[in-house]
N, C-alpha and C positions, 0 to 999 in steps of 0.2 A: 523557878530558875532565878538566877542571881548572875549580875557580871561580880568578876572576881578578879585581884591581882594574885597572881601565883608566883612564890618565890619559892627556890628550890637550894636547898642545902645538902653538900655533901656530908654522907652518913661516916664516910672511913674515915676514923681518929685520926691518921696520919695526912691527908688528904688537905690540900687549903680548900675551905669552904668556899661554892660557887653560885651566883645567886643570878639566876636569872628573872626579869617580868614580865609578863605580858598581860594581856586582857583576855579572858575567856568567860564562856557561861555553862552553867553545873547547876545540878541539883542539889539537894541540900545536904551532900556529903562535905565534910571540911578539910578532912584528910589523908593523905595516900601515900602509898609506898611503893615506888619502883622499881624496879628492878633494870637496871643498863647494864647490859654486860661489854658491849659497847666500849664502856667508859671503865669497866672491871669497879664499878663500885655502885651500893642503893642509898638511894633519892628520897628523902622525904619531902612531901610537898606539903605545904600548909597551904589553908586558901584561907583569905583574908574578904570576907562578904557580909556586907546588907545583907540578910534574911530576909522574907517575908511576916516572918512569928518572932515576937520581942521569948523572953525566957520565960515567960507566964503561958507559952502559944497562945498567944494571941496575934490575931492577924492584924500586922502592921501595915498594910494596902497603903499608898495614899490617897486620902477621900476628898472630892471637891465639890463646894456646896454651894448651890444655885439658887439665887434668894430673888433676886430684882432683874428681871428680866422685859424687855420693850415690848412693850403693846400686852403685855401680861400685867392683871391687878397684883400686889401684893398681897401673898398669904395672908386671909383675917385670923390663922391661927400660926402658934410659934411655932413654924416648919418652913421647909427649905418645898421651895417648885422642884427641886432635882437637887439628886446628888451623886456625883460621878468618881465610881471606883471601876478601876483600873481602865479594860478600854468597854464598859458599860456606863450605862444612865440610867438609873431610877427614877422615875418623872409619879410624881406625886398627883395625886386625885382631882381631875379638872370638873369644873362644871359652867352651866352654862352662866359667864360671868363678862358685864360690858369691862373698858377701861378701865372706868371710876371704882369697880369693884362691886359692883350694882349685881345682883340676881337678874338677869331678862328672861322671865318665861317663855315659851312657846313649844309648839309640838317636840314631839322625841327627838325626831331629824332634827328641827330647828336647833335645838341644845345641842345635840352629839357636836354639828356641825361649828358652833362656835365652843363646844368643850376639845374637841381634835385640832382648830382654828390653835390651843394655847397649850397643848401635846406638842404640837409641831414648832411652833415660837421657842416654847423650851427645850426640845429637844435639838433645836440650832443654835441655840443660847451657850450650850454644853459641849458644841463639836460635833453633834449626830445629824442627819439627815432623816426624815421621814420613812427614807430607803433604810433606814440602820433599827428598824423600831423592830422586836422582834416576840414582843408579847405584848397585848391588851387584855384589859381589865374592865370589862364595862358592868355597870350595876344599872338594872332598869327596876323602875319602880311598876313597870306593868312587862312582862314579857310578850306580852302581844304586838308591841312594838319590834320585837327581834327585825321582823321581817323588813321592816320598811329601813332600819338601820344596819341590815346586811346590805340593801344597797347602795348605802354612802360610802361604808367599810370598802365595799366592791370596786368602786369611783378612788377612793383614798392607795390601797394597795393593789397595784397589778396581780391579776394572775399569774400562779408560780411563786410569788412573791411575800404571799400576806403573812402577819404573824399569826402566831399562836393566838388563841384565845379564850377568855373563860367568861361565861354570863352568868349571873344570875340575878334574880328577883331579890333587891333591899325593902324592908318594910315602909323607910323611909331615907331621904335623902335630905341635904341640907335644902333651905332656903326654899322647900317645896319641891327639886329638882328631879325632872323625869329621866335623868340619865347620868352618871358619873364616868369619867373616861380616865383611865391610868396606862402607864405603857415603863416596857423595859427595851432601850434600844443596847446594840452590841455592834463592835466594830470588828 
């Protein structure tokens, strides 16, 4: 969908041309032909719009990129903590990380909980709420942890409420990490 100016010309040769505008939104037709009998004469309408897709279809979205965010360390790699297209967020791979940028080991819980801790910083960084998060991503380096991390997850999203989910078992994680946490929120 696209907002559009739509101006409209009379079709009859004889006719003075008549041009009305207004604001409307349309899918990606551009243009149409009326029929007024009303008026005893047809309408063409041109619509004048922003696309979504430049002429290559490509999707022209506009993307907004979430680098430095408070009480989150800075990416140690060239990547964005988030990047927000249209009214979602893409929240990039957390783990358990202080300030400074430091790795702070401890149990699965202890990680998930300060890796969700910078899920949640970034995803309010970006306009989203905790409430807005509507898939995670968790990578454990042991699944036997599922259990005790279902009920943080449990604590974190209300019933009714939770996102989707996917786990599974990483060979390895950075910096030794027993859990990696990613999420996609939607408005």
């Amino acid at each position: 969908m696209a907002n559009a100016a739509v101006a409209t010309h009379a079709a009859a040769p004889s006719a003075e041309p008549t041009i009305a505008i207004c604001s409307s939104t349309f899918a990606a037709d551009r243009t149409f032909v009326l029929d007024l009998p009303s008026v005893g004469r047809r309408t063409v309408v041109l619509l004048a719009a922003r696309s979504t897709q430049n002429h290559a279809g490509r999707n022209n979205m506009r993307k907004r990129y979430i680098v430095d965010v408070e009480g989150v360390p800075p990416p140690p790699s060239p990547i964005s903590n988030a990047v927000v297209v249209g009214n979602q967020v893409w929240i990039s791979g957390q783990l358990s990380v202080g300030d400074d940028g430091v790795f702070i080991p401890g149990s699965t819980v202890e990680e998930a909980k300060r890796a969700f801790a910078h899920i949640f910083r970034i995803a309010d960084a970006a306009g989203f709420s905790a409430a807005d998060i509507v898939y995670v991503d968790l990578a454990f380096i042991d699944l036997a942890d599922v259990t005790d991390v279902n009920r943080l997850y449990a604590e974190f999203f209300p019933e009714g409420q939770r996102p989707a989910r996917t786990i599974y078992q990483a060979a390895k994680l950075p910096f030794g990490g027993r859990i990696k946490v990613q999420a996609v929120a939607a408005r």
